[in-house]
Backbone as a ProteinNet text record, in pm:
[ID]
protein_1_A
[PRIMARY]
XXXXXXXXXXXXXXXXXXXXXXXXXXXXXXXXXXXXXXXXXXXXXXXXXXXXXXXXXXXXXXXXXXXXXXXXXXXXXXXXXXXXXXXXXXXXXXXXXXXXXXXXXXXXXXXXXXXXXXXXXXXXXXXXXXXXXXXXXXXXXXXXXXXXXXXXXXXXXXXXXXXXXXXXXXXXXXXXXXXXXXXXXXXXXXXXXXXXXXXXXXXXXXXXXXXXXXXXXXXXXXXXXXXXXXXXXXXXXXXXX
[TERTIARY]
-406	-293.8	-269.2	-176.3	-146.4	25.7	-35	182.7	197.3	315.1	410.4	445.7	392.9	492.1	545.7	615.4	752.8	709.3	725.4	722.9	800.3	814	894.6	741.3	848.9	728.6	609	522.8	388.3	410	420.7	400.8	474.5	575	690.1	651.9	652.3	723.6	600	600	524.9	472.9	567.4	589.8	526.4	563.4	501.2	382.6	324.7	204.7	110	187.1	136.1	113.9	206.8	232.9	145.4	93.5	-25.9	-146.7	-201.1	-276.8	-331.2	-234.1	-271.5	-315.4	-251.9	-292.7	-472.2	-470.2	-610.7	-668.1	-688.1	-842	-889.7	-770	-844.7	-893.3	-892.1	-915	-823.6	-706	-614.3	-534.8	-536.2	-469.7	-348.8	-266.7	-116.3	-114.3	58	57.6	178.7	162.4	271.9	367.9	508.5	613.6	703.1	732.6	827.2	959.5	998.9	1152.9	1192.2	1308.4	1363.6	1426.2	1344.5	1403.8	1464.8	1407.5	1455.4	1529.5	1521.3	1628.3	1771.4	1793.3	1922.3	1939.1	1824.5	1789.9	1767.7	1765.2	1718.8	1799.3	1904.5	2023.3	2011.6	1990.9	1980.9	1821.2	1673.9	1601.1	1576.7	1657.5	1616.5	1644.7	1802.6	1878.9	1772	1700	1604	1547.4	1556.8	1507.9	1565.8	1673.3	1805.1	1780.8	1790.9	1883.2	1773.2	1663.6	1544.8	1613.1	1658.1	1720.6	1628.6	1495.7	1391.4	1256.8	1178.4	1034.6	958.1	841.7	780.9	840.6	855.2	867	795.9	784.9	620.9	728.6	667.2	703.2	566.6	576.7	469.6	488.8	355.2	316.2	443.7	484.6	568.9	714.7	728.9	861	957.7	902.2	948.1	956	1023.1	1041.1	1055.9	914.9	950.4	954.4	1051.4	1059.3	991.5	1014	946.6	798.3	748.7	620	521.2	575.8	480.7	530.2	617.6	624	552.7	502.7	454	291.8	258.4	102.3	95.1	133.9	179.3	150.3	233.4	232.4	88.7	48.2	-85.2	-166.3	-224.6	-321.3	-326	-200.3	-203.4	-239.4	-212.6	-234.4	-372.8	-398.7	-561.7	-659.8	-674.6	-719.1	-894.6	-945.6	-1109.8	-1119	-1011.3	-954.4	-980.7	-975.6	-983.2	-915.1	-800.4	-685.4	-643.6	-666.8	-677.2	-800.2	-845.4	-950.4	-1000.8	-1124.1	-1191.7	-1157.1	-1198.2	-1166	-1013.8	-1005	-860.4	-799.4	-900	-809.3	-783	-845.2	-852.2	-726.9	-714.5	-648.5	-495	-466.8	-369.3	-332.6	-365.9	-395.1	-309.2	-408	-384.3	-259.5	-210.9	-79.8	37.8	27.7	73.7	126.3	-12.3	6.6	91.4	45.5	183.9	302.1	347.7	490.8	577.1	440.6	533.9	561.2	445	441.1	597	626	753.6	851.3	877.7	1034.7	1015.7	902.7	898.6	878.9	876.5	841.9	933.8	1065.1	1133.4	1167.2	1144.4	1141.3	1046.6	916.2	789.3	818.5	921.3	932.6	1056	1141.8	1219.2	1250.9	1137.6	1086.5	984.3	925.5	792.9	779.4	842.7	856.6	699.3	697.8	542.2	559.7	492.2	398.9	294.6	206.1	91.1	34.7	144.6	141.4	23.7	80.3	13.3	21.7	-34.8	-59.4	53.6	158.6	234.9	169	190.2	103.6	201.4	230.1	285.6	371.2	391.5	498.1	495.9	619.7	619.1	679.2	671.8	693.7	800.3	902.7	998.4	915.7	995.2	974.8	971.6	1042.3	1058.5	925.5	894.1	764.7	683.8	627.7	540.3	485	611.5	624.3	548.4	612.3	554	422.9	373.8	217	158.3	194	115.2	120.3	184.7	198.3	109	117.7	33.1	-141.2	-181.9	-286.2	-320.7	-200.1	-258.3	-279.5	-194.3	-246.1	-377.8	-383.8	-582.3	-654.5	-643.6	-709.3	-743.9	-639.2	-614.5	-690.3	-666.2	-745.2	-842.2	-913.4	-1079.7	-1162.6	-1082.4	-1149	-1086.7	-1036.5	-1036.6	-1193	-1204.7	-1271	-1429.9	-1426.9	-1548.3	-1563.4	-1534.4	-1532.7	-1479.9	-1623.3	-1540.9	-1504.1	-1546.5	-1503.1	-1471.4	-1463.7	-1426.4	-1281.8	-1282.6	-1169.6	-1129.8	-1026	-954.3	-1050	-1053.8	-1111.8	-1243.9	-1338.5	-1492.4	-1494.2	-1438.5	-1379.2	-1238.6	-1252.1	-1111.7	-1013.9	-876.6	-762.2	-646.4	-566.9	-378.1	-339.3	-438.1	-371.3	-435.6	-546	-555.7	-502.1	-431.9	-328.7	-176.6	-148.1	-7.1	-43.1	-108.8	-131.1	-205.9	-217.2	-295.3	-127.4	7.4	48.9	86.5	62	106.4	-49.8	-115.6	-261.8	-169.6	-134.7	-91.5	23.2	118.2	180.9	114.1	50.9	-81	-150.6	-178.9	-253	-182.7	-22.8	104.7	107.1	138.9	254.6	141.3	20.6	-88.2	-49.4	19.1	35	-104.5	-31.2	-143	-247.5	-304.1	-367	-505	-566.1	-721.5	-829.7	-947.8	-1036.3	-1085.6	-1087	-1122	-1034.9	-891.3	-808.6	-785	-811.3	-788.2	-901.7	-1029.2	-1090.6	-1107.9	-1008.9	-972.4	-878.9	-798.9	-704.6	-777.8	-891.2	-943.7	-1040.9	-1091.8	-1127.3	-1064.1	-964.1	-862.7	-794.2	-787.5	-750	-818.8	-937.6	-1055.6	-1072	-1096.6	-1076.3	-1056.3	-1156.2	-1150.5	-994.7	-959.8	-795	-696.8	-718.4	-598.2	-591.2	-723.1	-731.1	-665.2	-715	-679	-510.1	-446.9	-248.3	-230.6	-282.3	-283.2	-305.3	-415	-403.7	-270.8	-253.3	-183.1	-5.6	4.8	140.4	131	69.7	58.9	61.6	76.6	114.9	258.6	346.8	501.2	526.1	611.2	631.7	808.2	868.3	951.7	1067.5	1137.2	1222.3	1398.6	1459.7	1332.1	1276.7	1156.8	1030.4	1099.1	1127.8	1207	1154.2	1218.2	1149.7	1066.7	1103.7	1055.7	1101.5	1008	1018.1	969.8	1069.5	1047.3	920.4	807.4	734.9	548.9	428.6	333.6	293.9	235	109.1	19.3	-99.3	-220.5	-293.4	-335.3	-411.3	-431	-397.4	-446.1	-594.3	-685.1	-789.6	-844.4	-938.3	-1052.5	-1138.8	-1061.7	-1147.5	-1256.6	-1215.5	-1349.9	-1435.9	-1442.1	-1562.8	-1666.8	-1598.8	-1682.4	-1751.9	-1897	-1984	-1947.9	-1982.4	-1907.4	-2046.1	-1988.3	-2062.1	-2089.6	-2064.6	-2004	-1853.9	-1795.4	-1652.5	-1556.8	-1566	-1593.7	-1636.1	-1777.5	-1843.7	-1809.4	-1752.7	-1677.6	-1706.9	-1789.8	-1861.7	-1729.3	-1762	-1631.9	-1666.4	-1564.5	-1582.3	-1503.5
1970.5	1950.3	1800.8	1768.1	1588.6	1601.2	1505.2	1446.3	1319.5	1325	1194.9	1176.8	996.3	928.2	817.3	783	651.9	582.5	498.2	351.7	213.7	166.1	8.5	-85.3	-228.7	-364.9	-378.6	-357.1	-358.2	-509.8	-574.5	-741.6	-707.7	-603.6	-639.7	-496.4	-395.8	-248.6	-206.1	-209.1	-186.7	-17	66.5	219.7	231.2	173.6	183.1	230.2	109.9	120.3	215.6	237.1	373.1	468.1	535.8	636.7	659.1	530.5	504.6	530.2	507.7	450.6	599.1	720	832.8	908.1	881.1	966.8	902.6	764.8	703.5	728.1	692	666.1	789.2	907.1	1039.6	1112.2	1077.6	1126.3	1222.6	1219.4	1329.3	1286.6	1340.4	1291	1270	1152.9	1140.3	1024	1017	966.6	840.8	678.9	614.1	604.5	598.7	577.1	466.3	379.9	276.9	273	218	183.8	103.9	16.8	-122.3	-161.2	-179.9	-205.4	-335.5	-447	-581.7	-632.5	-488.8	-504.3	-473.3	-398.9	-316.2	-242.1	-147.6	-26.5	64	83.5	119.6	303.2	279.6	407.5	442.5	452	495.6	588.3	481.4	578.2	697.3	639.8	741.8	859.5	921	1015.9	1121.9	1149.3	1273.2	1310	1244.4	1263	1275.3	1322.5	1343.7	1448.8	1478.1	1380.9	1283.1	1250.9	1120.9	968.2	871.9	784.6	657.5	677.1	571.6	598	490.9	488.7	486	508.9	627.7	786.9	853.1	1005.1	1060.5	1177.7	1276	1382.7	1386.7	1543.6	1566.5	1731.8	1814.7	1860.7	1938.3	1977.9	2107.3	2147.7	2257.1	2265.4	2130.3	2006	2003.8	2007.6	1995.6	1833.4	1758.9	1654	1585.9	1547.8	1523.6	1385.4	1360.9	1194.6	1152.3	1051.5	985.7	987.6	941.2	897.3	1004.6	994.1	1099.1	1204.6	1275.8	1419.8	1425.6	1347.6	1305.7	1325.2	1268.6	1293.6	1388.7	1460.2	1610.3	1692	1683.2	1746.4	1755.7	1632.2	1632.6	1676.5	1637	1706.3	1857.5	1933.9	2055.6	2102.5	2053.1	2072.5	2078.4	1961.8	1952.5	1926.9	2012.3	2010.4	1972.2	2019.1	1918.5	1810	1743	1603	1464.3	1526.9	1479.1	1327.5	1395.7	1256.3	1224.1	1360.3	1353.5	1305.1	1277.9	1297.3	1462.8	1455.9	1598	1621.6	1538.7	1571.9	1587.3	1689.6	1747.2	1659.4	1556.1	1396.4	1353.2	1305.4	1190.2	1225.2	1372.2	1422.3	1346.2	1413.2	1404.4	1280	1200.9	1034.3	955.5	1012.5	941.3	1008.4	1088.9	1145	1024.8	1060.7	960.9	840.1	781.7	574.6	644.8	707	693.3	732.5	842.3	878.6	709.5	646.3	570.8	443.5	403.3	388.2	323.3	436.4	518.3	489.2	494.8	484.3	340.5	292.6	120.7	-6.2	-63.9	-251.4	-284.8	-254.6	-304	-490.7	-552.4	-687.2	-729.4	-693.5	-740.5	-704.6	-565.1	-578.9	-649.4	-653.3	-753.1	-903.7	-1002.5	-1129.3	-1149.8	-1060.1	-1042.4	-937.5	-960.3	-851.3	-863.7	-763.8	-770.6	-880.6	-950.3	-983.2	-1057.9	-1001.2	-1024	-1165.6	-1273.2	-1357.9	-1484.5	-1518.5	-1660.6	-1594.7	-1661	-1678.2	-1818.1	-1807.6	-1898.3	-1994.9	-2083.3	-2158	-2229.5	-2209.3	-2232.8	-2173	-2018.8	-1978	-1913.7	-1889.2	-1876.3	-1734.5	-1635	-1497.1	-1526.2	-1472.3	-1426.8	-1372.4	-1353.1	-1257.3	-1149.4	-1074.7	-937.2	-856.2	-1017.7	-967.4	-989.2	-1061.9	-1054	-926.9	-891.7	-733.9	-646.7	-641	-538.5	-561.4	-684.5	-704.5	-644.7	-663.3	-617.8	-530.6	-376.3	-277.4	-201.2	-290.5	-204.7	-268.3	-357.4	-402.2	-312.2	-227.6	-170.7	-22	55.3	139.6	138.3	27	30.1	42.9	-36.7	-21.6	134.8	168.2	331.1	413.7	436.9	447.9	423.4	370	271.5	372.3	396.5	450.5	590.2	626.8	815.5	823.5	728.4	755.7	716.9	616.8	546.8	467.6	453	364.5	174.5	92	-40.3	-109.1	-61.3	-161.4	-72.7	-121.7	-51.7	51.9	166.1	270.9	295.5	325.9	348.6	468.8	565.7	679.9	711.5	595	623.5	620.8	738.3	765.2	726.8	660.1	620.2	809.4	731.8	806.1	783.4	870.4	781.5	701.8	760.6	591.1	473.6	422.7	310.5	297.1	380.7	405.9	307.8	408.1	357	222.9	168.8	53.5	-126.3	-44.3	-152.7	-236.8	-214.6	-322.1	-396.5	-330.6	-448.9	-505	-492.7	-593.4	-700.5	-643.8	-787.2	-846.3	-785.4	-911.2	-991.1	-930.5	-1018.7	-1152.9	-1098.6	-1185.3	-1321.1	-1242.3	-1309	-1437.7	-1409.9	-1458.5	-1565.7	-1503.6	-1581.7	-1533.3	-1402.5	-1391.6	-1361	-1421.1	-1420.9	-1262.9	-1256.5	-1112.2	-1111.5	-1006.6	-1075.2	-1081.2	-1143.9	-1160.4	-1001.7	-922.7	-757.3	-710.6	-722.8	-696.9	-732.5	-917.1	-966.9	-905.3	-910.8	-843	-695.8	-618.2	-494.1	-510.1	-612.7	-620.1	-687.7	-766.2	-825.1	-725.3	-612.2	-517.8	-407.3	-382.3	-301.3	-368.9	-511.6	-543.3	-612.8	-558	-620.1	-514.3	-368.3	-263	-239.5	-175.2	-226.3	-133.4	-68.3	11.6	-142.5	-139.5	-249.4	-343.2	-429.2	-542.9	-478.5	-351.2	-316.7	-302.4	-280.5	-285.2	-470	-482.4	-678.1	-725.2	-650.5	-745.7	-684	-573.9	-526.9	-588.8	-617.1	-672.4	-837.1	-891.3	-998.7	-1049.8	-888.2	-951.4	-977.4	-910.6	-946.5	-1069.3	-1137.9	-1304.5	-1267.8	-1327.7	-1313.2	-1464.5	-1468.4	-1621.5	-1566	-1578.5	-1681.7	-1591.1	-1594.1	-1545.2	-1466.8	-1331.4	-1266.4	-1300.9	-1330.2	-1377.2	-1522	-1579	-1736.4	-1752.1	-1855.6	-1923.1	-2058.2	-2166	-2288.6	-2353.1	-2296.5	-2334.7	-2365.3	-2457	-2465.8	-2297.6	-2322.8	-2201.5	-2203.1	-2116.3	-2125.3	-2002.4	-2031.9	-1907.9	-1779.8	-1655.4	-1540.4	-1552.9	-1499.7	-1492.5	-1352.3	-1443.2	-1436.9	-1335.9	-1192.5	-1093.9	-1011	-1046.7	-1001.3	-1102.5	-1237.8	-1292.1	-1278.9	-1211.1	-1138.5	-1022.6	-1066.5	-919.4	-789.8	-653.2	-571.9	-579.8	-520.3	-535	-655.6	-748.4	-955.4	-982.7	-859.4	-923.2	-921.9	-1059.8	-1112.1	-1005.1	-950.1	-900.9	-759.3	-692.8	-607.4	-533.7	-395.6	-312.9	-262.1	-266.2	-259.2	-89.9	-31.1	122	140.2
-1547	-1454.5	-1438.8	-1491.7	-1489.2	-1413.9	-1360.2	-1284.1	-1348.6	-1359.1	-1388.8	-1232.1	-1221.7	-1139.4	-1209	-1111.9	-1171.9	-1088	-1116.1	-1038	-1047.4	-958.9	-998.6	-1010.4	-1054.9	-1052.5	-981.3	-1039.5	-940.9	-826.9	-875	-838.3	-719.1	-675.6	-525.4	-504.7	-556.8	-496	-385.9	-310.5	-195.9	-201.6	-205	-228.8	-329	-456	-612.4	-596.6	-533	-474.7	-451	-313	-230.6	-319.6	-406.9	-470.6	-555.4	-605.6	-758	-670.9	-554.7	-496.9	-492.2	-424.9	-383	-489.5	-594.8	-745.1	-780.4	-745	-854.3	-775.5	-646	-527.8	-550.4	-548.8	-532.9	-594.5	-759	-869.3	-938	-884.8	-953.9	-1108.2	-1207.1	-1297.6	-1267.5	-1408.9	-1348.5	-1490.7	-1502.2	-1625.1	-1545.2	-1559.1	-1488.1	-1583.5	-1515.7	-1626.5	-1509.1	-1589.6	-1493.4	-1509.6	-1370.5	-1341.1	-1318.9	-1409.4	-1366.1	-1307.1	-1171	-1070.3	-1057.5	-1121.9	-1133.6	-1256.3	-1374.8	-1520.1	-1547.1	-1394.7	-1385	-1453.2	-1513.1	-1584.6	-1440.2	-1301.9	-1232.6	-1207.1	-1184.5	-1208.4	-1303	-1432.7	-1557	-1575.9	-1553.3	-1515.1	-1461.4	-1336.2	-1199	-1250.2	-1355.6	-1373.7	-1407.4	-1463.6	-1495.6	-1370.4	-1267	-1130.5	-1062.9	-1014.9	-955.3	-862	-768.5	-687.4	-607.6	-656.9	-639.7	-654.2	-558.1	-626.1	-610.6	-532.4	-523.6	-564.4	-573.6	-624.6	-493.5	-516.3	-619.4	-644.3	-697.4	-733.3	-865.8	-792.5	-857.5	-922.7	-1082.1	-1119.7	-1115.2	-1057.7	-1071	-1209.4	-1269.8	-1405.9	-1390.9	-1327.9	-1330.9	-1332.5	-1338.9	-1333.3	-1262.6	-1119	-974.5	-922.6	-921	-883	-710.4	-655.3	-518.1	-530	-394.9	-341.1	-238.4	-196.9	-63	-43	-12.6	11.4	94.9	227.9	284.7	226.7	135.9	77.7	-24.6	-81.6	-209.1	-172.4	-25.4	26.4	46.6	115.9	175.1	78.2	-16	-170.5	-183.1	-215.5	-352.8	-212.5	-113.5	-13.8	-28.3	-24.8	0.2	-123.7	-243.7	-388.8	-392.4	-339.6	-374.2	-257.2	-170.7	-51.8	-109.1	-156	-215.2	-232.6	-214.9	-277.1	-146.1	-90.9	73.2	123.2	96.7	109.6	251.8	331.8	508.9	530	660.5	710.4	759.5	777.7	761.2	951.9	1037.1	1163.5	1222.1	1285.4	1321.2	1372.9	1467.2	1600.6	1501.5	1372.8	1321.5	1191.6	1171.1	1050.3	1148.4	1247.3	1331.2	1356.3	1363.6	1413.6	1304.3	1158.5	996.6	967.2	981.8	994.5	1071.1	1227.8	1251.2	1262.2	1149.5	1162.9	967	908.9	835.8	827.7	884	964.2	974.6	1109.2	1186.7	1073.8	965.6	822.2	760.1	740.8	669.6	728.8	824.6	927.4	1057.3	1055.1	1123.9	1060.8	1102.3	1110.5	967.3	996.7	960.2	927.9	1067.4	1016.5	974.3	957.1	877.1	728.4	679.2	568.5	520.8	610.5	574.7	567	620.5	633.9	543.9	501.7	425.5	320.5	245.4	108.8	25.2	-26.9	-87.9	-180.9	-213.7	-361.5	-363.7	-511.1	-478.6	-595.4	-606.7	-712.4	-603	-485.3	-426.4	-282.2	-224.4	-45.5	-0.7	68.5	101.4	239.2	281.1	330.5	437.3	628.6	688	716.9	653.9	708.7	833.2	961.8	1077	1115	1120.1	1135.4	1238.1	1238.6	1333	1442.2	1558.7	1708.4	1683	1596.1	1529.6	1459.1	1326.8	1261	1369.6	1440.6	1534.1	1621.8	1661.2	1768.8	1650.6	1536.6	1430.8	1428.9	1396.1	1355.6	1483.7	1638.1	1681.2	1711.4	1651	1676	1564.8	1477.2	1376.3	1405.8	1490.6	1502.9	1650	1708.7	1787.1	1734.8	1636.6	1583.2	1546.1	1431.2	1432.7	1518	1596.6	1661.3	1773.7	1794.5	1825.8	1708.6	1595.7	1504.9	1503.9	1547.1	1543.8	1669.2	1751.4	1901.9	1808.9	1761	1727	1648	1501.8	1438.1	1488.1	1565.9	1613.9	1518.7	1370.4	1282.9	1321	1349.9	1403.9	1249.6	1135.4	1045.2	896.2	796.5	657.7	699.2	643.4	632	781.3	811.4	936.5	993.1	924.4	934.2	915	860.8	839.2	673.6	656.6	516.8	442.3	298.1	269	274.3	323.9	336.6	348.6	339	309.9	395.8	520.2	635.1	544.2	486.5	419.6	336	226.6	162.4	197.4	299.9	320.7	379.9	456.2	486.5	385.4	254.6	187	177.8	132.4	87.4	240.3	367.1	495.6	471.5	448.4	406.5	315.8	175.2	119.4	167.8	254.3	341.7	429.8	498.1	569.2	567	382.7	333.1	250.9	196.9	90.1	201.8	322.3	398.8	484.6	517.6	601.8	770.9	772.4	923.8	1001.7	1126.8	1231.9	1295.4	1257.2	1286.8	1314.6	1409.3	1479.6	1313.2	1363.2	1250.7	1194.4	1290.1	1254.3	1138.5	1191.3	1091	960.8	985.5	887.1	753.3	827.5	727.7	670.9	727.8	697.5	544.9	605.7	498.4	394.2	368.5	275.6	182.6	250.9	151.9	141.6	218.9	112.1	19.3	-5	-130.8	-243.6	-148.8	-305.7	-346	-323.3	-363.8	-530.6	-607	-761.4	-819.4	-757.4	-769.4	-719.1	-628.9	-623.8	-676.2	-705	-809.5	-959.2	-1027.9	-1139.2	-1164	-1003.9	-974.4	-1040.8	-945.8	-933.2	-1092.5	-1150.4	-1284.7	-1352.3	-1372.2	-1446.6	-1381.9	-1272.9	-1234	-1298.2	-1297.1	-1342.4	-1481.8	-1541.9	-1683	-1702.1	-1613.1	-1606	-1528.3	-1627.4	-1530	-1498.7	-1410.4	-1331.3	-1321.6	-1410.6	-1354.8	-1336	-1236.7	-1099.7	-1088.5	-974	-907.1	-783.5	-755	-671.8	-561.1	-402.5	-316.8	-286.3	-380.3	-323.5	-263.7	-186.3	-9.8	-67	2	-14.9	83.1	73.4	101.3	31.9	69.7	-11.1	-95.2	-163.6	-186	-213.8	-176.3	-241.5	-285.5	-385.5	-500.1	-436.1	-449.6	-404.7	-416	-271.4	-300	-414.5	-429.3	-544.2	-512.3	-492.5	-446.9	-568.6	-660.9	-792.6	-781.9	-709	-680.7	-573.5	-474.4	-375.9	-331.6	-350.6	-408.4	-316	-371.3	-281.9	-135.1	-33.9	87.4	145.7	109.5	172.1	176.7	178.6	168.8	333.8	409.1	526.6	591.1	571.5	656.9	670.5	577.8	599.9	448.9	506.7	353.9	280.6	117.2	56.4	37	1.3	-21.7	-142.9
[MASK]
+++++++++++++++++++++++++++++++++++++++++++++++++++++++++++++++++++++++++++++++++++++++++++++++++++++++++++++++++++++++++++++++++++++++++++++++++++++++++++++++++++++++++++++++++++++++++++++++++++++++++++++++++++++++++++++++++++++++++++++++++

């Protein structure tokens, strides 16, 4: 049983992401096929997927084509309930539900001030009033999250699950942009993206170079950290899973 997903540019597509993320962590087969989202091949792809007009989208082996993200989790969970893409506790199943719902349909100006990519760390930049409100809404979800699971550090849930999922690419805005977020967090976001799946997104986006560079900001940068140099279980203090 293998799925095809589609995907756009690893290096920006935030969703791309997600979508790859839920197929590999969990062990489900799946074959990637891409969409040019930045070649203006993007409408032309999509057409075998119709009426799908964004990335990510899943054909099932039975060649049922779903869209959107949480339908896409929904999907493969119920598909493969051994798979354990929820959490096993009902608060906590309910909870991880939740922070991606709200996922999916909020923090609009954090993604719109702060578009993914995972090329450099920009250096001085100043978050709007807007991104701000967002960051700390999602630093209060965790933390809400943290008191369901009792979990104070690693996976939201104790165990990895689609809430760390849907949340690894606001980690690499986090980390892209240098926003302000407590040290707990920050190191949440530092091993969900040392994570040997997400490094393996990261190398593989980096073989596509980009001119111009979509999203430059006239401001310094400095090197994405060097998360294949940090042994697993030292990565700021925070056990890698």
């Amino acid at each position: 049983m293998t799925y095809d997903l589609f995907i756009g540019d690893r290096l920006f597509s935030s969703w791309s992401m997600r979508g790859w993320l839920m197929l590999e962590k969990f062990g489900i087969p799946f074959q990637t096929h891409m969409i040019g989202l930045y070649s203006g091949t993007m409408a032309k792809d999509m057409e075998p997927l119709a009426p799908a007009r964004l990335v990510p989208a899943l054909r099932l082996p039975d060649g049922t084509v779903v869209g959107e993200s949480l339908a896409i989790s929904e999907t493969l969970a119920e598909r493969h309930p051994g798979a354990g893409l929820w959490p096993d506790d009902p608060s906590a199943r309910a909870t991880a539900r939740w922070l991606c719902a709200e996922m999916t349909t909020g923090f609009h100006a954090l993604r719109r001030e702060c578009p993914m990519q995972l090329l450099h760390s920009y250096m001085g930049f100043e978050p709007a009033a807007e991104t701000r409100a967002d960051l700390d809404r999602i630093e209060s979800l965790w933390r809400h999250a943290r008191t369901v699971s009792g979990n104070e550090t690693g996976p939201l849930f104790g165990r990895y699950s689609l809430a760390d999922v849907f949340y690894t690419p606001v980690a690499a805005r986090i980390v892209g942009y240098g926003l302000p977020v407590s040290a707990q967090n920050r190191a949440y976001c530092d091993v969900l993206l040392a994570d040997p799946a997400v490094l393996r997104w990261r190398e593989e986006a980096l073989q596509v170079t980009y001119d111009p560079f979509p999203y430059q900001m006239d401001l310094p940068t400095a090197p994405w950290p060097d998360y294949e140099k940090q042994p697993d279980g030292d990565r700021h203090g925070v056990n890698a899973f």
